[in-house]
C-alpha positions in Angstrom: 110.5 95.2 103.0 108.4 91.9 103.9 109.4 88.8 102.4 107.0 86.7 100.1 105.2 84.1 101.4 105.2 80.5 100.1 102.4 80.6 97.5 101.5 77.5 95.8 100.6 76.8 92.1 102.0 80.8 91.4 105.6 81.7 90.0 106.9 85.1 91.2 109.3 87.1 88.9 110.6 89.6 92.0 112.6 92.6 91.9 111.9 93.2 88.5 112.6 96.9 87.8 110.8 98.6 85.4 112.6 101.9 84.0 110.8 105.2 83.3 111.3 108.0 81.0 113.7 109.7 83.2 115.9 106.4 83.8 113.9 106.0 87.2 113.4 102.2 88.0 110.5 101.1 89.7 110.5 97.5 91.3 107.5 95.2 90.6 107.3 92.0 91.9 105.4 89.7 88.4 102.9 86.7 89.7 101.9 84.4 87.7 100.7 81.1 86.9 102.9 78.1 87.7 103.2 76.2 84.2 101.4 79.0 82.2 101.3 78.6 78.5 101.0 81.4 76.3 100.3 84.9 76.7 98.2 86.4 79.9 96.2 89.3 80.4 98.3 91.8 82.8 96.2 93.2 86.0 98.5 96.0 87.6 98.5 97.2 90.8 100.8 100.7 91.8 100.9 101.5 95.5 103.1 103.8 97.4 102.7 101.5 100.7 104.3 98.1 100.0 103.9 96.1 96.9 104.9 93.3 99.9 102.9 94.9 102.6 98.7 94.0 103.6 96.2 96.6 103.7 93.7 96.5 107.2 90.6 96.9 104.4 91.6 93.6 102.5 89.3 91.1 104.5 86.1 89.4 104.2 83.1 89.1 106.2 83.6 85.1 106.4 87.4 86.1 107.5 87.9 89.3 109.3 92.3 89.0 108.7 93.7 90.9 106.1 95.3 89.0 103.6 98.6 90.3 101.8 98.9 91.5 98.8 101.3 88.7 97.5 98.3 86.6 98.8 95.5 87.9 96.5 97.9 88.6 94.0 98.7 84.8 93.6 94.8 84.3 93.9 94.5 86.3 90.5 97.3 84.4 89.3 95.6 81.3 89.6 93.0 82.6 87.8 94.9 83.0 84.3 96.1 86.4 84.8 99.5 88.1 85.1 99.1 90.4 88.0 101.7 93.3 88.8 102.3 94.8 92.4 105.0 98.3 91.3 106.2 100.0 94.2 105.6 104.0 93.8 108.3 106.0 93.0 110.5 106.3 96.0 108.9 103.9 98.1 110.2 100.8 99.3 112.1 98.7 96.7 111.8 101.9 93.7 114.5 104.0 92.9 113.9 107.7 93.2 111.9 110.1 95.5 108.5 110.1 96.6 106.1 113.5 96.6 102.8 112.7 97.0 100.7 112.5 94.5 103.6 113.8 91.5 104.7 111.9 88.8 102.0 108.8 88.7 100.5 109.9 85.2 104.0 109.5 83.6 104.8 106.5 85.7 101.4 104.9 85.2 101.9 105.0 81.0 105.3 104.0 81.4 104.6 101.2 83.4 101.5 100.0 80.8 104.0 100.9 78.2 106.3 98.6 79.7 103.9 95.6 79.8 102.2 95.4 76.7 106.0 94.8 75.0 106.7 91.7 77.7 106.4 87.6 76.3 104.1 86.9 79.2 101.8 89.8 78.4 99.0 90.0 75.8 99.0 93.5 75.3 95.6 93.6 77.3 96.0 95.4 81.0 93.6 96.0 83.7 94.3 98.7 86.6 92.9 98.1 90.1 93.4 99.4 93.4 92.4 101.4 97.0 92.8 104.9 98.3 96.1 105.9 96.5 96.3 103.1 94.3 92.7 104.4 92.7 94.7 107.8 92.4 97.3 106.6 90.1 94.8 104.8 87.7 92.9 108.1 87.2 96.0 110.0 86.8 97.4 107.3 84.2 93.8 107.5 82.6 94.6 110.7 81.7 97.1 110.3 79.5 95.0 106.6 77.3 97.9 104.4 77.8 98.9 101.1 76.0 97.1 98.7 76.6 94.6 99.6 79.0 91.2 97.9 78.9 89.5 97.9 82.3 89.6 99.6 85.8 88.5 99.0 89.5 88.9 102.3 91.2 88.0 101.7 95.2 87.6 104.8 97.0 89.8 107.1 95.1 90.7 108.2 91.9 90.4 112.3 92.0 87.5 114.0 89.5 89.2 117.4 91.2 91.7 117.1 93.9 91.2 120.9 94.7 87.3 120.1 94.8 87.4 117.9 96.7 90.1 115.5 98.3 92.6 117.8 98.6 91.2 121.0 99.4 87.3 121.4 99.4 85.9 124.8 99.1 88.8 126.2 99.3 89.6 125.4 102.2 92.5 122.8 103.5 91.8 119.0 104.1 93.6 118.7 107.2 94.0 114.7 106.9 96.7 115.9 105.0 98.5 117.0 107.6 98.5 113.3 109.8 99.0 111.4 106.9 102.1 112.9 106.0 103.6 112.3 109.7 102.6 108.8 109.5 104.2 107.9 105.9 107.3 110.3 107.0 108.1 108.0 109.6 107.2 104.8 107.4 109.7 106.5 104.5 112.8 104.5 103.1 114.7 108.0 103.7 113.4 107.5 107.5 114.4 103.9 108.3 117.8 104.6 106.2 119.0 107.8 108.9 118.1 106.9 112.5 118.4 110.7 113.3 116.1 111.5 111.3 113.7 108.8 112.5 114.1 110.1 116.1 113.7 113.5 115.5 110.0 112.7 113.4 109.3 109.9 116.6 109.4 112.7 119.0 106.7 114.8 117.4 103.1 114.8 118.2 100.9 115.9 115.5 98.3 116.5 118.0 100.7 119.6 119.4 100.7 121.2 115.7 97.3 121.2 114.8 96.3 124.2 116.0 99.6 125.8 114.3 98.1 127.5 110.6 100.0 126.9 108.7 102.9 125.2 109.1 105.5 127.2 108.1 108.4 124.7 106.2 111.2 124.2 108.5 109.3 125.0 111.4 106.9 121.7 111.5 106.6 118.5 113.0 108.3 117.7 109.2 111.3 119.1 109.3 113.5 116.1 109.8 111.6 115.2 106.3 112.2 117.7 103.9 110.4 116.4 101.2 107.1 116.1 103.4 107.5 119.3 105.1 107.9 120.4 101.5 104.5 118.7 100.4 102.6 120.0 102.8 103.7 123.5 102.4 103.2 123.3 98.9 99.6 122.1 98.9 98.5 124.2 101.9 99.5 127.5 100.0 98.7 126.6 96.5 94.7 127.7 97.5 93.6 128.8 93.5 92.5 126.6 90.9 95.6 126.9 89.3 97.2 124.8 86.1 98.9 123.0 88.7 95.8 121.6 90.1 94.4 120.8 86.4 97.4 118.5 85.6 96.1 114.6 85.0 97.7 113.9 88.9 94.8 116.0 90.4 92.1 116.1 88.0 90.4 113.5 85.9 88.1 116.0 84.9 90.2 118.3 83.2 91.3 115.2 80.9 87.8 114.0 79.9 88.3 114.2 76.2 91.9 112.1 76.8 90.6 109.8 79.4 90.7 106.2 78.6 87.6 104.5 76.7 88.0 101.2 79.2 85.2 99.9 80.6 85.2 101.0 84.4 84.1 100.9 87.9 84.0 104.1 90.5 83.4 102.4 94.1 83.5 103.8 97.2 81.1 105.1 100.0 78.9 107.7 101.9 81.5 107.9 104.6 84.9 108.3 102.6 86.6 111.1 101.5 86.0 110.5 98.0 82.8 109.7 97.3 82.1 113.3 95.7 85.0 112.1 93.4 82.9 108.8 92.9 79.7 110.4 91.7 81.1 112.7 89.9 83.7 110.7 88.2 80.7 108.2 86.9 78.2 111.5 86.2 80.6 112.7 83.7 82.4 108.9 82.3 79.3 107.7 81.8 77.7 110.4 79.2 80.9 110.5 77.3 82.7 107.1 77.2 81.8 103.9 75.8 82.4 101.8 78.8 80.6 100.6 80.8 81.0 102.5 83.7 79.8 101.6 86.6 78.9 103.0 90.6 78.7 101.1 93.6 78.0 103.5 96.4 78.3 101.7 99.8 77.8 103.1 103.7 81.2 102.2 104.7 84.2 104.5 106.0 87.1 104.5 103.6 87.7 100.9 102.2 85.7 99.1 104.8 83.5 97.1 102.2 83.3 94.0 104.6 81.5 95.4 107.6 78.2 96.8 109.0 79.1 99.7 110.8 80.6 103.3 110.3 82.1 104.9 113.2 79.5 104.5 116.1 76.5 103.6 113.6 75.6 100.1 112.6 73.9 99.1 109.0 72.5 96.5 109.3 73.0 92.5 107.9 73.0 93.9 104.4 75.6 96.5 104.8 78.7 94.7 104.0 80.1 94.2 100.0 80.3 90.3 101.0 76.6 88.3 99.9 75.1 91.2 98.5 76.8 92.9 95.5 79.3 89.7 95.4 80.7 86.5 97.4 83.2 88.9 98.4 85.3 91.5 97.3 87.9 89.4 95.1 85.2 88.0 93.7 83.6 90.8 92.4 86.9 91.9 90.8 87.6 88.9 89.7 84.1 88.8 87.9 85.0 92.1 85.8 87.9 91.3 84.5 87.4 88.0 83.5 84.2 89.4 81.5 86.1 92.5 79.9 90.2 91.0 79.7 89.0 87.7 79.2 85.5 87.6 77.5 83.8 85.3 79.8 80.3 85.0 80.8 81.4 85.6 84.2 78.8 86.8 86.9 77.6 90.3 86.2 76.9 91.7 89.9 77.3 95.0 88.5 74.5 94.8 85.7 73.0 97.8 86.6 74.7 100.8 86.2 74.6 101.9 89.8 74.5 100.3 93.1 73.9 102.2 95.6 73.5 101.4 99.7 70.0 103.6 101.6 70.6 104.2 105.3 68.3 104.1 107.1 65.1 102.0 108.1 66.4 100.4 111.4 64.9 100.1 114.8 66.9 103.2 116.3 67.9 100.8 119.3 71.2 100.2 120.6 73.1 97.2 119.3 75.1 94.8 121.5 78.2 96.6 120.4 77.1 100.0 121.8 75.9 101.5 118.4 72.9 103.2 116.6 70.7 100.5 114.6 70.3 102.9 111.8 69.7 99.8 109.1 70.0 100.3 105.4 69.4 98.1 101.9 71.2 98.0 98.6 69.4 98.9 95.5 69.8 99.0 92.0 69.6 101.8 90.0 70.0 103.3 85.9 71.9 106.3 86.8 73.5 108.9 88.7 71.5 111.4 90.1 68.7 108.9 90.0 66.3 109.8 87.3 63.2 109.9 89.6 64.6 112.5 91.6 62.6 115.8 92.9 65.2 118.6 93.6 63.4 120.3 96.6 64.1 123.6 98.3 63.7 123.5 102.1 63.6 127.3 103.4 65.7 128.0 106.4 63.4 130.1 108.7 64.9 132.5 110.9 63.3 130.6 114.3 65.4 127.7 113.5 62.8 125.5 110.9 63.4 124.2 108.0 60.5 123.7 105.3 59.1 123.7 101.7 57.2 127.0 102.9 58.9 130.4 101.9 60.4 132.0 105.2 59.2 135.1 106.3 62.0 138.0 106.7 64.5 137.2 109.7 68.1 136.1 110.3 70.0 134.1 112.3 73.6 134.9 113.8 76.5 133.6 115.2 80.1 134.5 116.3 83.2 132.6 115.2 86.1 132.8 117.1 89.1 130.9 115.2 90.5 130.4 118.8 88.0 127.8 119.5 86.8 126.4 116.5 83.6 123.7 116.3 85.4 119.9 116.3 84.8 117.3 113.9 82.6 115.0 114.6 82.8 112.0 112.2 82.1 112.2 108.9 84.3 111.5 105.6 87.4 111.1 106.4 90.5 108.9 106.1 93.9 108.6 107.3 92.7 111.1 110.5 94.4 109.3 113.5 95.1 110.4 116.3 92.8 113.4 115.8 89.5 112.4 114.1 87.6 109.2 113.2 85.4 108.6 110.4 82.0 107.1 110.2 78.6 108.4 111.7 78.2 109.9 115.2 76.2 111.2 117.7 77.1 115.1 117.1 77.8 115.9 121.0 81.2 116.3 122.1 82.9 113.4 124.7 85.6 112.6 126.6 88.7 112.4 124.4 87.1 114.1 121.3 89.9 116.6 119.7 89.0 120.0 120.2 86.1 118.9 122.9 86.0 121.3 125.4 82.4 120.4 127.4 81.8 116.5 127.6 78.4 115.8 127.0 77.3 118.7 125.0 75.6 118.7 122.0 76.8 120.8 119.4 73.7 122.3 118.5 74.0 124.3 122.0 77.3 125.4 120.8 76.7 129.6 120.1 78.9 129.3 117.1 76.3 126.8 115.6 73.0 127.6 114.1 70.8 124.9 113.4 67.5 124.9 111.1 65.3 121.1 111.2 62.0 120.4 110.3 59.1 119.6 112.2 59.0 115.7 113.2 58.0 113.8 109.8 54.7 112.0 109.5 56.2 110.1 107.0 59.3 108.9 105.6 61.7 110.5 103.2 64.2 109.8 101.4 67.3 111.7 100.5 69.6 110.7 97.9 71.6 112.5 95.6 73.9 115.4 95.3 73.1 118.1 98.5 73.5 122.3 97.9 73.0 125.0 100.2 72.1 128.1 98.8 72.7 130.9 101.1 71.9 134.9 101.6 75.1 135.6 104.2 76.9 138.3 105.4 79.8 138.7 108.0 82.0 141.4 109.9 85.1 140.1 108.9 87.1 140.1 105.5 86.8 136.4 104.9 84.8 133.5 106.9 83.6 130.4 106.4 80.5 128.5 105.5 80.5 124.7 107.1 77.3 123.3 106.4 76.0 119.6 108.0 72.8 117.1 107.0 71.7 115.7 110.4 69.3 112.6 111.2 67.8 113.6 114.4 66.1 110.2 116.1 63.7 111.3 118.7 64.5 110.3 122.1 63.6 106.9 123.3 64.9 104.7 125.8 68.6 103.7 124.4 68.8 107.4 123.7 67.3 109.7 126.2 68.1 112.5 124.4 67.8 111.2 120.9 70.4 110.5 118.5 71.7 113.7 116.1 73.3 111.5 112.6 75.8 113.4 110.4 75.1 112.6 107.4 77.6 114.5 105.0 79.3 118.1 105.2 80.3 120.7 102.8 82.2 124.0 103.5 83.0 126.9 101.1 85.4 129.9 101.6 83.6 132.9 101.2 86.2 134.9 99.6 86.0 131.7 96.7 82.7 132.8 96.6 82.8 133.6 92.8 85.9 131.9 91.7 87.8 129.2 93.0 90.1 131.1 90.6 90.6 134.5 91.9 89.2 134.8 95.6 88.1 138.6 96.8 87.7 139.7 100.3 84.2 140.1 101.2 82.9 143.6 102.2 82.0 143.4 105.8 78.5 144.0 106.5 77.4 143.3 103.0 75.1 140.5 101.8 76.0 137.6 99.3 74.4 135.0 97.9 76.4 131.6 98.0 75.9 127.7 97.4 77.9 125.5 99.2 78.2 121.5 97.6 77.9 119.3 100.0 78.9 115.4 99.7 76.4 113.5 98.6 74.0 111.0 100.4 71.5 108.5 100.2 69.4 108.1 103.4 66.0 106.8 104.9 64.0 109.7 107.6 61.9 107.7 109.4 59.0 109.1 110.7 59.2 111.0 114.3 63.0 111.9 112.7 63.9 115.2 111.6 65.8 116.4 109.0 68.7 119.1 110.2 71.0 121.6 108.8 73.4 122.7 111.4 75.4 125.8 109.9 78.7 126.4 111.2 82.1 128.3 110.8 84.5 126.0 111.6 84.8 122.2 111.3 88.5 121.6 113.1 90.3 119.6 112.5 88.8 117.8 109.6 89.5 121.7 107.8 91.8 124.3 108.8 90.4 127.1 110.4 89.7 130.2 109.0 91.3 133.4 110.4 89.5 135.9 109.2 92.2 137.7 107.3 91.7 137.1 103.9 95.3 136.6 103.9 96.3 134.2 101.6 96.8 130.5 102.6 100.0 129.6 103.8 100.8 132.8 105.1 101.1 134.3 108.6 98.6 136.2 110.3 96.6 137.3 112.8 93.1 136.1 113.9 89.6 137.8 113.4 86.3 137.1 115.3 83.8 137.0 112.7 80.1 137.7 113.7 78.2 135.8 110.6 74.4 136.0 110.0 72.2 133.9 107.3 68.9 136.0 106.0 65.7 134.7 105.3 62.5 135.6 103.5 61.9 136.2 100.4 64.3 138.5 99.5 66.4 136.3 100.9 65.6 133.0 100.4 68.5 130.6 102.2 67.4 127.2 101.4 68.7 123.6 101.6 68.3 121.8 98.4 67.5 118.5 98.7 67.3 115.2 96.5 64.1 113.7 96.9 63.3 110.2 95.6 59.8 109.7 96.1 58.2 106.5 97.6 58.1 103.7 95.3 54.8 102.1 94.7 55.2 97.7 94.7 
């Protein structure tokens, strides 16, 4: 475990171990101010990847180095507050073992518990946190603990795991799969048994990826039970099952329970859980006192302090730092001191969203070698906004996409789980080596997983059907919560519905062939067509009517763009790929080609739903 640095003006209580209900200790390191008198508020921070360690996303715009957690911690510290860096369960300097994801609603209360009956402590606690350490303050938030009075959760904190971070429409988030190799290797259990070390070293997730599913034992996990274990168990357990509505998964499930504290949901169009985000806010914000509060930027996962996203650039406003805050310290420090301390600190949050609109820039390629696609922040009173117009756009059978009714048609395609659609971008985290987050060009290159023609788009692709409008005369904008609703049929027992919003630039000189923007995906399963509960097989041939959620969005269409649905099977390997089967998850099985088809008309009436804000008059 790193040492701590020298940190001047701070006193550091280390190895402090905290015990839990099941005589479990967890080790905290305690920072606090050098000299302090009386009793401080507590701000705790729980993280399964080093209480010691520094995270790549904590860095400003003015200094692009991460600093270390001990490092902002003693910058809280100087500010009058106790702050707490606990080690997860299992990792690093805490006893016990780690599964991802179990235990940290029990831990979370224990730890609170814990605090509020320590000298130093004023029985007042804030929670705060990135990715995982979001997680475990919605999870803990479950169960009202001690003590609790306010929360930063950054790009995390699960509304529904199985909705949507987990699994997503019933189908398998594959990030899964590569995070687990990297944290098996990074495991106390690893660095403890060279053996098993080597034997996890000389796997390449990039050989297994095609394997569904990984059967336990027989994975690039082996030498790691307890991964192998974890990924087994969350690849098979496909039903929205009481395991899946426990406070560890699902905040949602535990709204009546769910802490009062005053709150902030924060993360971005490009992460994986910015469905969590919105919804976490849609729902806290109706039925808790508060405040809660959204900040919505166009960032991948916890990269608040820069313009771009993947191979798209946002503009001088894009980053957190001089626009919502100083920096992102800053604007944490701001909330607690207003709701832990009762100061008239700055209020950069005063209105209840903020949300970032791509879009708007001059379409030309930057210096860096990406998209100017530009963007602004705005303020805003709620979640969806209240001035939006929820518009149907018909999907017509010769590929357009309109406010007009279709006339009778359909569209079809054949999906071969052998070679599946790759991922192009989009909202993901923790994908290396096999996918990248962020906003891209959707045409396969050189070195793209799953690529198997450089240079083609994947709108030429004969398992992809794509519906756009006409080129706009003028601009729109999209923000809000996107649905598909589909008339589908297909000739296997089970297929899958991948559905993408696409910003197509017209071509111009950077871009001779124009520039094709994912936006944000959805995906559902279609035997989860009626319940997420109890899937059935589909009867091949027959039609159904289906809506698929899609992430949501806020963007700028420029006028000459056009706005795009492509329509897919397969999105690989951001999802796992569907056989065909109907088998369930998890299991063995064979492969199916599916040959899908969407209907139009009025009958039929497959249309993209869309969040219009209209133009605002000055």
């Amino acid at each position: 475990m790193t040492d701590l640095p020298l940190l001047s003006g701070v006193r550091v209580l280390r190895d402090v171990m905290i015990p839990m209900r099941d005589g479990v200790h967890l080790a905290a390191d305690i920072y606090v101010p050098e000299g302090r008198e009386g009793r401080l508020p507590a701000l705790l921070e729980r993280t399964p990847y080093d209480r010691r360690g520094t995270n790549h996303a904590d860095r400003s715009a003015a200094d692009p180095t991460p600093r270390s957690k001990p490092e902002i911690a003693a910058e809280f510290a100087r500010g009058g507050y106790a702050y707490v860096l606990v080690d997860c369960r299992g990792r690093y300097g805490s006893e016990g073992v780690f599964t991802k994801y179990a235990n940290e609603a029990e831990d979370g209360f224990d730890v609170m518990a814990w605090l509020v009956r320590q000298d130093w402590c004023d029985g007042q606690i804030g929670t705060l946190g990135l990715s995982y350490g979001a997680h475990v303050q919605a999870s803990a938030a479950c169960l009202n603990p001690p003590g609790l009075k306010a929360m930063f959760l950054d790009s995390g904190g699960f509304s529904s795991a199985f909705h949507s971070g987990v699994r997503q429409g019933g189908a398998f988030e594959l990030k899964q799969l590569t995070w687990a190799m990297k944290h098996a290797r990074l495991s106390p259990l690893s660095h403890d048994d060279m053996a098993r070390l080597a034997a996890l070293n000389a796997e390449d997730v990039r050989d297994w990826m095609a394997v569904n599913p990984w059967r336990p034992g027989c994975s690039p996990l082996a030498a790691a039970p307890e991964y192998d274990a974890f990924i087994h168990d969350m690849w098979s357990r496909e039903t929205f099952s009481d395991f899946w509505r426990a406070p560890d998964f699902c905040a949602a499930c535990h709204e009546d329970a769910f802490t009062d504290a005053p709150m902030v949901f924060m993360s971005s169009w490009y992460d994986p859980y910015a469905l969590s985000a919105t919804d976490n806010y849609a729902r806290f914000s109706r039925s808790k006192v508060g405040p809660v509060k959204l900040v919505m930027g166009p960032w991948t996962h916890g990269q608040r302090s820069v313009s771009f996203a993947g191979n798209v650039d946002f503009g001088p406003q894009a980053p957190l730092d001089g626009h919502l805050a100083l920096d992102y310290v800053a604007l944490r420090r701001a909330w607690f001191d207003r709701w832990l301390k009762g100061r008239e600190a700055p209020d950069y949050l005063q209105a209840p969203v903020s949300l970032f609109v791509m879009g708007g820039g001059s379409g030309r390629r930057t210096a860096e070698g990406r998209l100017d696609h530009g963007g602004h922040w705005r303020a805003e009173a709620d979640w969806p906004l209240p001035s939006t117009v929820f518009t149907d756009f018909h999907l017509h059978a010769d590929g357009g996409l309109s406010p007009q009714v279709a006339a009778p048609g359909e569209r079809t395609w054949r999906h071969d789980p052998a070679a599946p659609v790759p991922t192009i971008g989009g909202a993901i985290a923790s994908g290396a080596p096999v996918m990248a987050a962020g906003g891209y060009d959707q045409s396969e290159v050189d070195g793209l997983f799953g690529a198997t023609q450089s240079g083609r788009a994947l709108a030429d692709r004969d398992d992809v059907v794509v519906f756009q409008t006409e080129p706009l005369e003028q601009a729109v904008e999209v923000t809000g919560p996107i649905t598909a609703r589909l008339s589908v049929s297909s000739s296997a027992l089970d297929t899958d519905l991948m559905i993408k919003l696409v910003d197509v630039y017209p071509p111009s000189p950077d871009y001779p062939r124009g520039y094709a923007l994912n936006l944000t995906h959805g995906v559902l399963r279609l035997r989860f067509r009626d319940s997420f509960e109890a899937p059935r097989p589909l009867v091949p041939g027959e039609v159904y009517d289906v809506e698929i959620e899609a992430f949501p969005t806020s963007n700028l269409f420029m006028p000459g763009h056009r706005i795009r649905l492509d329509v897919a099977s397969s999105n690989f390997p951001h999802f796992d790929v569907n056989p065909g089967t109907a088998a369930p998850a998890g299991e063995v099985t064979g492969t199916v080609v599916a040959i899908n088809r969407i209907y139009t008309g009025p009958e039929n009436p497959s249309r993209l739903v869309l969040p219009i804000v209209p133009a605002r008059r000055n």
